[in-house]
C-alpha positions in Angstrom: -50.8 -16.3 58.9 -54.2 -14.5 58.1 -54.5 -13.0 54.6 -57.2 -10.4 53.4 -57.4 -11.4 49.4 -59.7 -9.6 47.0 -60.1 -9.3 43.1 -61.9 -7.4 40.3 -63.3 -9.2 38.1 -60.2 -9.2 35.9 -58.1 -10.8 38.6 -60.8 -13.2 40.2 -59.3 -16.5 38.4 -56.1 -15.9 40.0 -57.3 -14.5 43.4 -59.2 -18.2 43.9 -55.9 -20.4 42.3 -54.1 -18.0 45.0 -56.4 -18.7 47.6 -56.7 -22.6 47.1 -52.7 -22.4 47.1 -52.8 -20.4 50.2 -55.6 -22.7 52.0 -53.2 -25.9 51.2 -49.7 -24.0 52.7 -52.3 -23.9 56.4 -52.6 -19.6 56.0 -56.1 -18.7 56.6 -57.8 -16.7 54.1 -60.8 -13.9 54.5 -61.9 -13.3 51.1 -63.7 -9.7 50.6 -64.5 -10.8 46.7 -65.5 -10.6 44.1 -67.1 -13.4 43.4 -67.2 -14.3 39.9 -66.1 -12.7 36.5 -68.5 -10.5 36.0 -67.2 -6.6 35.9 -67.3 -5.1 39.3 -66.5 -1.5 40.4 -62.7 -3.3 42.4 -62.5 -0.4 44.8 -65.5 -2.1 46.2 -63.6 -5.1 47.2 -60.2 -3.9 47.5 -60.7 -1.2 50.3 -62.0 -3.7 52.8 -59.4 -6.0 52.5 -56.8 -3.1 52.9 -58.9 -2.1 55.8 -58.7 -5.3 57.6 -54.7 -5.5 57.3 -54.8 -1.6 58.3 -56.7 -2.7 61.7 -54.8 -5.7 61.9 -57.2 -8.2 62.0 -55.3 -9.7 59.0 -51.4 -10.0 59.0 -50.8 -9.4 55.1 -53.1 -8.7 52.2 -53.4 -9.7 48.6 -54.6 -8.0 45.7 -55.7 -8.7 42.2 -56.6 -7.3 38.4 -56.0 -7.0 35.3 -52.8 -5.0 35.6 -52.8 -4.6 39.5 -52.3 -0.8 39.3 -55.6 0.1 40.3 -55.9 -2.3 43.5 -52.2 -0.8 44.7 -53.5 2.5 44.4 -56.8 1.8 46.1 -55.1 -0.1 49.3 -52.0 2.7 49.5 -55.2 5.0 50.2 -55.9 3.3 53.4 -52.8 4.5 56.5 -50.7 2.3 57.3 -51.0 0.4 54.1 -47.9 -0.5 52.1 -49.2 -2.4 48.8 -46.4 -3.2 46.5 -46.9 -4.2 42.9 -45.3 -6.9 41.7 -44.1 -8.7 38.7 -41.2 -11.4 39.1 -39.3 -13.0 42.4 -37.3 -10.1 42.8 -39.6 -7.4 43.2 -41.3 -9.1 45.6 -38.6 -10.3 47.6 -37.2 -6.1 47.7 -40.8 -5.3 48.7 -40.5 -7.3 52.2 -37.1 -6.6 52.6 -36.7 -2.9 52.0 -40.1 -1.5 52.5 -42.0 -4.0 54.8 -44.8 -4.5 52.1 -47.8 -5.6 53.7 -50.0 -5.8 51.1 -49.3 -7.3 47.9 -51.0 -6.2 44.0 -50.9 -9.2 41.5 -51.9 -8.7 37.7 -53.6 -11.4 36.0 -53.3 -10.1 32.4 -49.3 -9.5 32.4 -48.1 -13.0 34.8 -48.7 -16.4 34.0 -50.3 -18.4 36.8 -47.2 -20.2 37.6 -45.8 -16.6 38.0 -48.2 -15.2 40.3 -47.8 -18.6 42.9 -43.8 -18.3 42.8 -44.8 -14.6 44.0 -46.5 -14.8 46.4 -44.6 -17.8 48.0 -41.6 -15.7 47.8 -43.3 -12.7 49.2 -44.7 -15.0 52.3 -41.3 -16.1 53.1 -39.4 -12.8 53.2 -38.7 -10.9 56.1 -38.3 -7.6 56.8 -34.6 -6.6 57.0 -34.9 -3.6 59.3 -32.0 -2.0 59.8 -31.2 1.2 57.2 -34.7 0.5 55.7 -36.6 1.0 59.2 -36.0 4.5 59.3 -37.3 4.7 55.5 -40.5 2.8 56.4 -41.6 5.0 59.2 -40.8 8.5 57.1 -43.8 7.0 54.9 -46.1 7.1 57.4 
């Protein structure tokens, strides 16, 4: 699968753990950045990536800060986007299976790394149930 990844600077230690993790499970990445921890402006980095998954050159997207609020809300801008936030197994699993999430917001400052990995692992393998949630999905757009 092809996966659009980009950080602030607050999220950039996970977004390359995430990416190395990603890399060895044969995904291929496009990284939009940033590219260190120095403070960046994130929408910078985050609307590109969401851009990319919009237009379909990348399958899913992945997202990362401090607290992940701010990259959600940046990448829900974009149409067609549907960037879920999430914080344990659970809410990423319901965010493939009930709203066809295709863009995922990590926070580096409220997970542990181990966390973050068993997320997005979880979120990679979940399909998208369809049925009573298809009708749902569309009404958002």
């Amino acid at each position: 699968m092809k996966i659009a990844l980009a950080s602030d600077h607050a999220g950039f230690a996970y977004k390359e753990r995430i990416k190395a993790h990603l890399i060895e499970l044969a995904h291929e990445v496009r990284d939009f950045g940033t590219t260190n921890k120095a403070p960046v402006d994130y929408p910078l980095f985050i609307r590109p990536a969401a851009e990319a998954v919009a237009r379909g050159e990348c399958e899913r997207g992945m997202v990362l800060g401090g607290s992940g609020n701010g990259e959600a809300i940046v990448a829900n801008k974009v149409r067609g986007i549907r960037c879920a936030l999430c914080w344990n197994e659970q809410t990423a699993k319901w965010s493939r299976l009930h709203n066809d999430a295709n863009m995922l917001a990590l926070e580096q400052r409220t997970i542990d790394e181990v966390t973050a990995l068993l997320i997005v692992r979880v979120w990679l393998a979940t399909p998208f149930e369809g049925g009573r949630h298809l009708q749902r999905v569309k009404l958002i757009e």
